[in-house]
N, C-alpha and C positions, 0 to 999 in steps of 0.2 A: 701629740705632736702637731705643731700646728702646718699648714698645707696649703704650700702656695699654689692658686687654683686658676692665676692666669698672669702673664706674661707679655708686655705691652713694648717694643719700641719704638723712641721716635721716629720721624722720617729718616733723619741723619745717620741712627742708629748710635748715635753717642750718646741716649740715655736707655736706660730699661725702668721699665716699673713692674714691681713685682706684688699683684694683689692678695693677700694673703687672710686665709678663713683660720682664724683661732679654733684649736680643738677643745678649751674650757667651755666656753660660751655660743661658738658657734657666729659670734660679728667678725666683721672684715677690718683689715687695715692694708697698708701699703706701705711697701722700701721704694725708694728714686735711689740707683743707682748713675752714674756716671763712668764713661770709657774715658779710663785716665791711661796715656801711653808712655811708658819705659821713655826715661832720656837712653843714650846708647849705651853710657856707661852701665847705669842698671839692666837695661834689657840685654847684655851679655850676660850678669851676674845671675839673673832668675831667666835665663835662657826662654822668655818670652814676650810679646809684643806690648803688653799690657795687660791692666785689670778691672774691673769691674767696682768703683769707689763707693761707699755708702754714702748720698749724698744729702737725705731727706726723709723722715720716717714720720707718721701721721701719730700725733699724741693722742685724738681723739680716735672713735668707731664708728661705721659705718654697717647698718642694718642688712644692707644688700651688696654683694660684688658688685653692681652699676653704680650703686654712689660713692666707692670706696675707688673707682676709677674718675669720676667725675672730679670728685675732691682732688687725687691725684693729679690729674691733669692740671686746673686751677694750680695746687702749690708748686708742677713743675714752670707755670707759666710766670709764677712771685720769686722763683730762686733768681736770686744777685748774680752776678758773673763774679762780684768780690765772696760769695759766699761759693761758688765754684772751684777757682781759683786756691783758697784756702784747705777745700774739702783733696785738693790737688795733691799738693805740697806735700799735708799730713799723710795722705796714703801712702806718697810715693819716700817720705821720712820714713813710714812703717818700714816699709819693703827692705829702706837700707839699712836700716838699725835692727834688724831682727837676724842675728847670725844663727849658722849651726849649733848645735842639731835641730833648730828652728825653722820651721818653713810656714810662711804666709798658707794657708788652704784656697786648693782652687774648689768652685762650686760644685762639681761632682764627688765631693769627698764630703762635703761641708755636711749632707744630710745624715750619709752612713753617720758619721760620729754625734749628729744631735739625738738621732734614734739611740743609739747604744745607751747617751746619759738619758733618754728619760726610760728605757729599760730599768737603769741600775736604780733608778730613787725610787725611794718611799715614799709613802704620802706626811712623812713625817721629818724628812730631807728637809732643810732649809733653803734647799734651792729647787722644791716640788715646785712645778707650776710656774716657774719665770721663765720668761721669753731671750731663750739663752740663743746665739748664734753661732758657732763654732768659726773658731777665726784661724788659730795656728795652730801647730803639732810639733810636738820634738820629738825626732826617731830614737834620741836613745832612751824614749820611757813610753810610759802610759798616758801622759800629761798631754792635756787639749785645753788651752785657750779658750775660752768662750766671752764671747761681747753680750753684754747688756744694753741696746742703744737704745733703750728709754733713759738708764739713767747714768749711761754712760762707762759703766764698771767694765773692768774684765777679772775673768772668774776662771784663775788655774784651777784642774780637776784632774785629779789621777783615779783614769778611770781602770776600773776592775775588771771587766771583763768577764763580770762575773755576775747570775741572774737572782743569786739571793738578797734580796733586798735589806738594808738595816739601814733608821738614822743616822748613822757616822760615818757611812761609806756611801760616793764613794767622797775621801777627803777633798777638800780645798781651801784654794786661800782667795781672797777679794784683792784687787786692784783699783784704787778710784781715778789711773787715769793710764794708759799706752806706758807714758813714762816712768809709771811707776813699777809697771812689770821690768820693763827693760832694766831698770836701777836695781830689782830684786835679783834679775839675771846676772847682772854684771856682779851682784857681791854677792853670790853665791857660787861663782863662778862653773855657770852652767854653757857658756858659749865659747865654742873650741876658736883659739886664738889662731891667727895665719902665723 
C-alpha cells in the first residue's frame, strides 16, 4: 500500500500536496489537490462545504521526499487557472451526477477501503500492484470505485471481504472515463430514482 508520508498546504490553504512513498519500489511522487467549494445548490444535497479536487499528479519519480516536493511546488506554480477552472467543473459534475446508493468518498474512508483491496489480491490479480485510489461506494453492495489517475480509468470492484486470495476475485469491470461509469449506472439501473 502505498503511504502518503507528508502533507503540504498553501498559504491560502486552497491547495494540498500530498507526497506520496510507493510501497513497490520505495520512490516518491505527489497528488495537487484543490479546495473546490459546493455551489449552494449542491452543498445542501452532499450536506457539506466542499471537497478536496484531484488537480495534478507527477507522471514521473522522485528519489527522495525533498525532490518529490520541490518538483511539486514547481508544477503547483505551472498549473493554468483554465486548467483549475476545468479540474472545478468536473469535480463539482462528479458530485451531481453521482446518485444513490452512490456516495463520493470523503478521505478518511478512502484508505480503509484501498487497504481491504490490496488485502483481497493476489499476486496474480490483474489489478495486483496498480495505483488504485478509492473514489466512491454504493451502500446497497460491496462495489467501490476506484480511480486510476495515471491513466485515467475507473475500476468497479466488488470487494469480498474476504482474506482468501484467488485471481478472479475480487471481480470487476474497467471504465475509461467518469462517464462511462455513470452511463453503465444509468442502464443498469442501479441509482434509486426521486
Amino acid at each position: 500500500m502505498d503511504e502518503v508520508v507528508q502533507v503540504i498546504y498553501s498559504p491560502s490553504e486552497i491547495y494540498k500536496v500530498e507526497i506520496i512513498k510507493r510501497n513497490r519500489d520505495g520512490l516518491f511522487t505527489f497528488l495537487i489537490y484543490k479546495w473546490i467549494e459546493h455551489d449552494p445548490d449542491v452543498k445542501e444535497i452532499m450536506n457539506e462545504e466542499g471537497f478536496w479536487g484531484p488537480l495534478f499528479s507527477q507522471k514521473s519519480l522522485s528519489d527522495t521526499a525533498e525532490r518529490a516536493i520541490q518538483t511539486a511546488i514547481e508544477a503547483l506554480q505551472n498549473v493554468s487557472s483554465e486548467d483549475i477552472i476545468l479540474t472545478a467543473e468536473k469535480e463539482v459534475r462528479m458530485h451531481s451526477t453521482l446518485k444513490e446508493p452512490w456516495h463520493i468518498l470523503e478521505d478518511q474512508f478512502k484508505g480503509m477501503l484501498e487497504k481491504e483491496l490490496e488485502s483481497e489480491l493476489s499476486a496474480m490479480h490483474r489489478l495486483f500492484q496498480k495505483d488504485l485510489t478509492a473514489f466512491a461506494r454504493s451502500y446497497a453492495s460491496d462495489d467501490v470505485l476506484f480511480h486510476e489517475i495515471s491513466t485515467g480509468q475507473y475500476y468497479l470492484v466488488h470487494l469480498t471481504w474476504n482474506q482468501n486470495k484467488n485471481e478472479r476475485f475480487p471481480s470487476f469491470s474497467v471504465f475509461s472515463s467518469f462517464d462511462d461509469f455513470i452511463k453503465y449506472c444509468e442502464d443498469t439501473f442501479q441509482f434509486i430514482e426521486d
